[in-house]
C-alpha positions in Angstrom: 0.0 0.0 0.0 1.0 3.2 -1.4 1.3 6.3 1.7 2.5 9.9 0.6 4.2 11.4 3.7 3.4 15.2 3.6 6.4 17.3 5.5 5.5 20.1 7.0 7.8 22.7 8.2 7.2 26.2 10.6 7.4 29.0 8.8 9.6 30.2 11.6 12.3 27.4 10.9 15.5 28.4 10.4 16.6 27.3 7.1 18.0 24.1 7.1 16.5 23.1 9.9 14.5 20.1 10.0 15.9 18.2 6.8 18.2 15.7 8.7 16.1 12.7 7.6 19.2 10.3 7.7 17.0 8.1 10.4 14.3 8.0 8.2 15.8 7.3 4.7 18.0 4.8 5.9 15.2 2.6 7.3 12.6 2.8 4.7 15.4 2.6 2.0 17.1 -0.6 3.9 13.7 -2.1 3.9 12.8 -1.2 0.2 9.5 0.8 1.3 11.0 4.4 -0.2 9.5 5.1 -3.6 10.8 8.6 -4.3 11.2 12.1 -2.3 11.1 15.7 -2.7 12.3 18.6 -1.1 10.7 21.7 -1.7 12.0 25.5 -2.2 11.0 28.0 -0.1 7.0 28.9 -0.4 7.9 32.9 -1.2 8.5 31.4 -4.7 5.7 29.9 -5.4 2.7 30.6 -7.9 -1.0 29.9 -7.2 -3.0 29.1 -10.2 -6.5 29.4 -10.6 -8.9 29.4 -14.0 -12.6 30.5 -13.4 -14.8 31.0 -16.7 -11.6 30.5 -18.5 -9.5 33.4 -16.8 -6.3 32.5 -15.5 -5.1 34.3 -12.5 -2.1 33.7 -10.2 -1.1 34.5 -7.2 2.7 34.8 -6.1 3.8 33.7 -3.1 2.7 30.7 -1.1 -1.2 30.2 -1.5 -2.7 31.2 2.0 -1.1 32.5 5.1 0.2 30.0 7.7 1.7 29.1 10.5 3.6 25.6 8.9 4.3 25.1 4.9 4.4 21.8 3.0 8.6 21.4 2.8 8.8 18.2 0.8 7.0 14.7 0.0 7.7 11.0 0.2 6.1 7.9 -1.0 6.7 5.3 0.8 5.0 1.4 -0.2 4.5 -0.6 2.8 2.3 -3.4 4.3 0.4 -0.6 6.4 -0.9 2.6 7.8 1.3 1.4 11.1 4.5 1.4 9.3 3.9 4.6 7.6 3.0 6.6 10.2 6.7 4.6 12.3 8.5 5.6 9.2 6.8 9.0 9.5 8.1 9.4 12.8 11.5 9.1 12.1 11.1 12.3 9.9 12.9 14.6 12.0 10.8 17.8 10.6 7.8 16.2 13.4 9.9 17.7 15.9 9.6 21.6 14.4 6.3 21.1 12.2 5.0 18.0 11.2 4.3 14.9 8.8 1.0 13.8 7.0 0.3 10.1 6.1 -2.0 10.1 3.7 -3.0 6.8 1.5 -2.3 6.9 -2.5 -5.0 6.3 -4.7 -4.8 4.9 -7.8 -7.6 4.7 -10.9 -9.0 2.1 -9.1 -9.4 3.6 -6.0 -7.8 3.4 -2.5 -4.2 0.4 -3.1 -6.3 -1.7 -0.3 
């Protein structure tokens, strides 16, 4: 089963900080359960699109004002929501923002 792991940093975070996933990688990559991985630039640079009737408007910057900003992804395919949410919480980001398991769907619906 297909999990995408959702980090989430403060916006107050020093930069760098929260990104020593060593613990993490080394234990999902070990047991062959990391799929792929992201780290994200810094939300200031980002662009919202929206189209209503066909108008395209964007919006610089990251999308709504908060406290904590998405700061990178993983997928990880393990045998449960248990062992994502472990894996999860060797993510050191938890510790100054926080991680998301959320299940991957595919065209078929929920990988159960």
């Amino acid at each position: 089963m297909k999990f995408l792991l959702n980090v989430y940093l403060s916006a107050a975070a020093l930069p760098g900080e929260g990104f020593a996933h060593e613990e993490f990688l080394a234990a999902a990559g070990q047991a062959g359960e990391l799929v792929s991985g992201h780290v994200f630039a810094d939300p200031s640079i980002s662009a919202a699109i929206r189209v209503r009737g066909g108008v395209v408007t964007v919006a610089e910057g990251p999308y709504l004002p908060a406290s904590d900003h998405v700061a990178g992804q993983y997928v990880v395919d393990c045998e449960s929501r248990e062992r994502a949410v472990e894996l999860a919480a060797l993510i050191s980001s938890g510790q100054v923002g926080g991680v998301e398991v959320r299940p991957v769907m595919d065209s078929a619906g929920m990988e159960m």
